[in-house]
C-alpha positions as CSV (number, residue, x, y, z in Angstrom):
1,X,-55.7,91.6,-36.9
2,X,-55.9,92.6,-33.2
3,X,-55.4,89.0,-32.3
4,X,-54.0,87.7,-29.5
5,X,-50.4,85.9,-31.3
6,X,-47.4,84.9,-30.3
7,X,-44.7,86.4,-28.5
8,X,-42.0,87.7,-30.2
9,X,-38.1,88.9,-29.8
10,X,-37.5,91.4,-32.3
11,X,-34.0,92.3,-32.7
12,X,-33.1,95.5,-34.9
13,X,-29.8,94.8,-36.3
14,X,-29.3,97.9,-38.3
15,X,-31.6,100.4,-40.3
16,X,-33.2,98.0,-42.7
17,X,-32.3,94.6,-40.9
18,X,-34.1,93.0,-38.4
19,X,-34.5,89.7,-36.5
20,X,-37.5,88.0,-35.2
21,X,-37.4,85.1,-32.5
22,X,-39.9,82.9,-32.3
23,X,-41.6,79.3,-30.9
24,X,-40.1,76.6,-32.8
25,X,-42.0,74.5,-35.4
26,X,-43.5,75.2,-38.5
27,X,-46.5,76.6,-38.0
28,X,-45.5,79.6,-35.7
29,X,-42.5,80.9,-38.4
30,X,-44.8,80.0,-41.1
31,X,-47.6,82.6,-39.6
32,X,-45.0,85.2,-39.0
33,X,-44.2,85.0,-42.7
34,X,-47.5,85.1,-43.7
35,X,-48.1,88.2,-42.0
36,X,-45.5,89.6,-43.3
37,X,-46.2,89.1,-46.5
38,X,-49.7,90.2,-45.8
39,X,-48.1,93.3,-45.1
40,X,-46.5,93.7,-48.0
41,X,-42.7,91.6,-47.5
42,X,-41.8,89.4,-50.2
43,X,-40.7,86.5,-48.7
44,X,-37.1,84.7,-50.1
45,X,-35.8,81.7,-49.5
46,X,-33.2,81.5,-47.4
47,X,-30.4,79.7,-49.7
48,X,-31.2,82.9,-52.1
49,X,-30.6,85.0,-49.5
50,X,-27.3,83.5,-48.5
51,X,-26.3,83.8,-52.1
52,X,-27.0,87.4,-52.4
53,X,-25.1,87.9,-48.9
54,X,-22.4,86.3,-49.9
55,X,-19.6,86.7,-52.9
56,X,-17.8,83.7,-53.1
57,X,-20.1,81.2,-54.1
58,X,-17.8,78.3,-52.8
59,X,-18.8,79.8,-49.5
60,X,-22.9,79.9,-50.2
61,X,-22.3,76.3,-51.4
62,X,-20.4,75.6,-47.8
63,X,-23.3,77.4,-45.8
64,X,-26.1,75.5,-47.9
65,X,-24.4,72.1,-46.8
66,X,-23.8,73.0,-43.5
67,X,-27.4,72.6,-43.2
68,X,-27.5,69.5,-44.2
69,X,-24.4,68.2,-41.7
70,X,-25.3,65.2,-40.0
71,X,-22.3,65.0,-37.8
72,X,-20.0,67.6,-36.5
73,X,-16.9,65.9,-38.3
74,X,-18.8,66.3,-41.5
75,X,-19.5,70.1,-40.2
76,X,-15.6,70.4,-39.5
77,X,-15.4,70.0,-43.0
78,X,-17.5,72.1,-44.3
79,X,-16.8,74.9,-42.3
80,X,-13.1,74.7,-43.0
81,X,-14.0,75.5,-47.0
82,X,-16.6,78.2,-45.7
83,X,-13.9,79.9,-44.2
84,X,-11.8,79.6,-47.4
85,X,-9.8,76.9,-47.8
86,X,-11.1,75.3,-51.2
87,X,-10.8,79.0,-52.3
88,X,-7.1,79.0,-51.4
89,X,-6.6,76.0,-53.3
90,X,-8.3,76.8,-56.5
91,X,-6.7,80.5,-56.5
92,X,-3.4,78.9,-56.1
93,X,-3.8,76.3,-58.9
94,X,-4.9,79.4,-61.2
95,X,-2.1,81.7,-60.3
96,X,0.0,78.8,-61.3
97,X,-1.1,78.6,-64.1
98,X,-1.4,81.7,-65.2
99,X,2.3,81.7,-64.0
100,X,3.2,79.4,-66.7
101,X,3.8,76.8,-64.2
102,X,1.5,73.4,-65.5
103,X,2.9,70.8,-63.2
104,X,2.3,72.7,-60.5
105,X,-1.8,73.7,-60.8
106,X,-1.9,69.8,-62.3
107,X,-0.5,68.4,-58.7
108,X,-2.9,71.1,-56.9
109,X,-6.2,69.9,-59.3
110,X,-5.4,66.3,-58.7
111,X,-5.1,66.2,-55.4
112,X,-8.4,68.1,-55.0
113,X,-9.8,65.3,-57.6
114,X,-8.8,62.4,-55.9
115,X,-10.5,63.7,-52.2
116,X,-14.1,64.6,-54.8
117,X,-15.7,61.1,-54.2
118,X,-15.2,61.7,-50.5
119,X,-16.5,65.5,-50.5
120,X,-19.4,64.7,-52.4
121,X,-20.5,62.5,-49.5
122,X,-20.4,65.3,-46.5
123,X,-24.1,65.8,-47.0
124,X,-25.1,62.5,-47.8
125,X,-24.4,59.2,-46.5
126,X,-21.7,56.3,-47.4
127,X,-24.4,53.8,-48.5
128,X,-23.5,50.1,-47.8
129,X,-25.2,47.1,-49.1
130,X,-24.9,43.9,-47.8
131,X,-26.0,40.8,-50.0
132,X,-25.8,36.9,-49.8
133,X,-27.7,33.7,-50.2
134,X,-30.7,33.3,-48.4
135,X,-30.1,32.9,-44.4
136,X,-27.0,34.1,-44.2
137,X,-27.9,36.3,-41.2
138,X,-27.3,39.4,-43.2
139,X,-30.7,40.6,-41.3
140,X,-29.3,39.7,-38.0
141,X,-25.7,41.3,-39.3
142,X,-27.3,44.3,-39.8
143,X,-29.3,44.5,-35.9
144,X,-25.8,43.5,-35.1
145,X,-24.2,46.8,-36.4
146,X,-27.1,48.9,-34.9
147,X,-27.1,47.9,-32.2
148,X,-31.0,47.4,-32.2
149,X,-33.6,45.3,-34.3
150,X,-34.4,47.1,-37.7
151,X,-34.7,43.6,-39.6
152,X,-37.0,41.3,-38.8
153,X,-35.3,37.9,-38.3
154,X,-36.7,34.4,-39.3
155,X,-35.3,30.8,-40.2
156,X,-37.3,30.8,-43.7
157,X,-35.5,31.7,-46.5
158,X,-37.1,34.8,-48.2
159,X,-38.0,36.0,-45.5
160,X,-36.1,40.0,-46.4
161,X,-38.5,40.5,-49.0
162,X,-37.5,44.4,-49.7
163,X,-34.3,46.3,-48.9
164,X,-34.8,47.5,-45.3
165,X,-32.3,50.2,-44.4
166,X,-31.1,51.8,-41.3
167,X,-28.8,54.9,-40.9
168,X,-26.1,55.1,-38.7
169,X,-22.4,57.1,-37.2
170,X,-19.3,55.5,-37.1
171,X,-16.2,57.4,-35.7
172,X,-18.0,60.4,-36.8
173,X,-18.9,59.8,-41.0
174,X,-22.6,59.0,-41.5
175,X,-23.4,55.4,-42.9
176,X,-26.1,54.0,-44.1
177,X,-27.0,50.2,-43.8
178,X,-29.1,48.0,-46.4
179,X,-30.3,44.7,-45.5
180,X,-31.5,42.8,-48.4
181,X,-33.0,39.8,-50.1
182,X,-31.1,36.8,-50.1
183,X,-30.0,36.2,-54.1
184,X,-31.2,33.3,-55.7
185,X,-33.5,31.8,-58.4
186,X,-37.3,32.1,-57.3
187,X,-40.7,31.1,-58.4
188,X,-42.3,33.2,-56.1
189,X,-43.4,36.1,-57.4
190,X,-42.9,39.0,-54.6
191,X,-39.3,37.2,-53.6
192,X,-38.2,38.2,-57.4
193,X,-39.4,41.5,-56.7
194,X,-37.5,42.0,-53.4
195,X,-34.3,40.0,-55.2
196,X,-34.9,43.0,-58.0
197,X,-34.9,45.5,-55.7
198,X,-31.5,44.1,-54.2
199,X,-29.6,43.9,-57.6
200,X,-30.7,47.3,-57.8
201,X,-29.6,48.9,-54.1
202,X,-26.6,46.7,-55.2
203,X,-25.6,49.2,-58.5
204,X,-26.3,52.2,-56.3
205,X,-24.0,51.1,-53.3
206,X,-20.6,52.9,-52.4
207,X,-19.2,49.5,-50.7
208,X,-21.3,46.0,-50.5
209,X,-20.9,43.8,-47.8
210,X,-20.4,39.9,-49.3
211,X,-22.5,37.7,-45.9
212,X,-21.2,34.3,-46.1
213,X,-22.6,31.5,-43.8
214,X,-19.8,28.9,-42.3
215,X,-22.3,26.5,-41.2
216,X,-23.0,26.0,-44.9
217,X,-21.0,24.4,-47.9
218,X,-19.6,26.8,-50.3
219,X,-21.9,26.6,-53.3
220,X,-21.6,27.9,-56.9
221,X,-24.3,30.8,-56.3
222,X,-21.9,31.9,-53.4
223,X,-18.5,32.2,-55.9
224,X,-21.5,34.3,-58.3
225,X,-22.1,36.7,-55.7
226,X,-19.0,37.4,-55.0
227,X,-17.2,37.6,-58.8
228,X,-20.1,40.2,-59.3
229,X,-18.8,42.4,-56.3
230,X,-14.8,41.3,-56.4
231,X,-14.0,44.7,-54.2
232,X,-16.7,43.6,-51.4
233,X,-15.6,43.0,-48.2
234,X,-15.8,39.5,-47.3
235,X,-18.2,38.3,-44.0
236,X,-17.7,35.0,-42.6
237,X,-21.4,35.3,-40.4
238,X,-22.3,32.7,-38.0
239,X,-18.5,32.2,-36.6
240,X,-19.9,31.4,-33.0
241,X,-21.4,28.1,-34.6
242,X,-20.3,24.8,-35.5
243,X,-18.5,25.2,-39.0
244,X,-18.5,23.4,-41.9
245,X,-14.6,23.0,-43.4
246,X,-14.6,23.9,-47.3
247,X,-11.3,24.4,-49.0
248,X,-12.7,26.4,-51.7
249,X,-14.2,29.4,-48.9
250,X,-12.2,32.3,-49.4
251,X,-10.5,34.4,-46.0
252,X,-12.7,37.1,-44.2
253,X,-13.6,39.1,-41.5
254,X,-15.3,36.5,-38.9
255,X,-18.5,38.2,-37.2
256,X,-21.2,36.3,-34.8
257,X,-24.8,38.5,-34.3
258,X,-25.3,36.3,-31.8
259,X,-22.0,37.1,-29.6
260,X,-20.8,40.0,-31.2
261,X,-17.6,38.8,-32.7
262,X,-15.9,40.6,-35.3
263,X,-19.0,43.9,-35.4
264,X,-16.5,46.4,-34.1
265,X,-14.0,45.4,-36.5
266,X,-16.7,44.9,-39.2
267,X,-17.9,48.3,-38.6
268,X,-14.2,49.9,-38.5
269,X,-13.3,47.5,-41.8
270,X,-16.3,49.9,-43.5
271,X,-14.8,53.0,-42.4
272,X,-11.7,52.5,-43.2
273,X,-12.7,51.5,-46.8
274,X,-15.0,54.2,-47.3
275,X,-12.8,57.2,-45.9
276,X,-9.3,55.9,-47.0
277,X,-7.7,59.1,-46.0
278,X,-9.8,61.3,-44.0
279,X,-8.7,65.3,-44.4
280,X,-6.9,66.4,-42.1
281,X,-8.2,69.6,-40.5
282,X,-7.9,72.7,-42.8
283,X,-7.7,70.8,-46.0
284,X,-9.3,71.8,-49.1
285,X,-12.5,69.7,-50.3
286,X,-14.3,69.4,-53.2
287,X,-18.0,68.9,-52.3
288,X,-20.7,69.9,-54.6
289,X,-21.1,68.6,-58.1
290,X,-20.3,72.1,-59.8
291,X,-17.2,72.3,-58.3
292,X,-15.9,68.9,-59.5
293,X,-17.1,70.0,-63.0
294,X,-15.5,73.4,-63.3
295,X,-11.9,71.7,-61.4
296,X,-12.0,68.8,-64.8
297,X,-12.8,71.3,-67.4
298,X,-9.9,74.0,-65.6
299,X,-7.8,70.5,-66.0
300,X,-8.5,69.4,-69.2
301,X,-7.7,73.4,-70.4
302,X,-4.4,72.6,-68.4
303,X,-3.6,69.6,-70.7
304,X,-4.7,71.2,-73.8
């Protein structure tokens, strides 16, 4: 329109494909498309573009999440099964079946199976929930582990009053942190909503985090919270203080906010319980919900 724009790189890349450089942000790409279409482009998105680019759709689905990598071991990953190795996998499982040879596409489909929990996290985080009685210093666990002050921390009980969460890297696998409300009976009406909310974080968590305080007796609503989560790992907070001697406390990992103690090996204990068995480099992944679908039914047409 004979206005003065932006300036542009425009780089021809064959007869009918061209690149254009721009500013960054939204609002310069998103006036370059609009002129565009002005002028008669249909715009696409690019994920639809990718897919008709591409054949294997195991490597659109690889390019999509790369995208969404927070961490460049989680873009290791994914750019291992972009360059084919869950296409290896799953074209040597069918050529051994097709081969007459069961066992051997069953031990290649397992194996993919048992990694799918793991895959299925590259592009999302390991979400990790910790929970306790009230002044427990799960908020001041969770500054602890951050290494800054996301939860506001206060003597009164009740004071977490909504799950406050925090995301985080450790040794390269994205985590993310919940803080919530201390779990116990309540009259007041907006700590039973922030107690409902926990419960809930609580059913959506891939590992909780059991805070137990030492300076405290061991009380029945402390053996509750703990049969409900029996694979939790077990935090025995406020270490650096004087401690109260109960038989029936079960063993855990000791950890002081105030010092320090036990938050490297409390963030390493998280790890190593979320990523069991990192893959080594190369190593075929399952990571998108289709795929894990289409590997069980290919399965469950093997065992037939």
């Amino acid at each position: 329109n004979n206005e003065l724009g932006e300036e542009l790189v425009v780089c021809r890349r064959g007869d009918e494909q061209f690149e254009i450089h721009c500013h960054g942000g939204d609002a310069a790409s998103a006036a370059i498309l609009h002129g565009l279409e002005r002028d008669g482009c249909m715009i696409v998105p690019w994920t639809e573009w990718i897919a008709a680019d591409e054949a294997d759709p195991i490597a659109v689905e690889a390019q999509i999440a790369l995208a969404a990598a927070r961490t460049t071991r989680i873009a290791a990953i994914l750019l291992d099964q972009q360059a084919g190795a869950l296409r290896r996998a799953i074209d040597e499982a069918s050529r051994l079946a097709e081969a007459g040879d069961r066992i051997a596409a069953l031990t290649i489909v397992d194996r993919l199976l048992a990694r799918a929990a793991l895959g299925l996290r590259l592009t999302a985080p390991f979400r990790v929930v910790f929970c306790g009685r009230p002044n427990v210093g799960k908020s001041s666990l969770l500054n602890a582990a951050l290494g800054y002050r996301r939860a506001v921390v206060f003597d009164q009980p009740g004071t977490t009053r909504d799950v406050v969460t925090a995301a985080t890297v450790v040794d390269g696998w994205p985590i993310e942190l919940s803080d919530t409300a201390g779990l116990r009976a309540s009259d007041d009406e907006l700590e039973t909503a922030g107690i409902a909310a926990a419960r809930n974080r609580l059913t959506e968590a891939d590992l909780v985090v059991v805070v137990i305080d030492v300076t405290a007796t061991w009380t029945d609503d402390d053996a509750a919270i703990l049969a409900e989560h029996p694979e939790a790992i077990v935090v025995l907070n406020k270490s650096d203080a004087t401690e109260v001697f109960d038989a029936a406390r079960p063993a855990g990992l000791r950890t002081s906010a105030v010092t320090g103690l036990g938050i490297d090996e409390l963030l390493k204990t998280i790890v190593a319980r979320s990523v069991p068995q990192p893959p080594s480099p190369g190593e075929a992944v399952l990571f998108t919900d289709r795929q894990v679908q289409q590997l069980r039914e290919f399965r469950a047409s093997l065992l037939a």
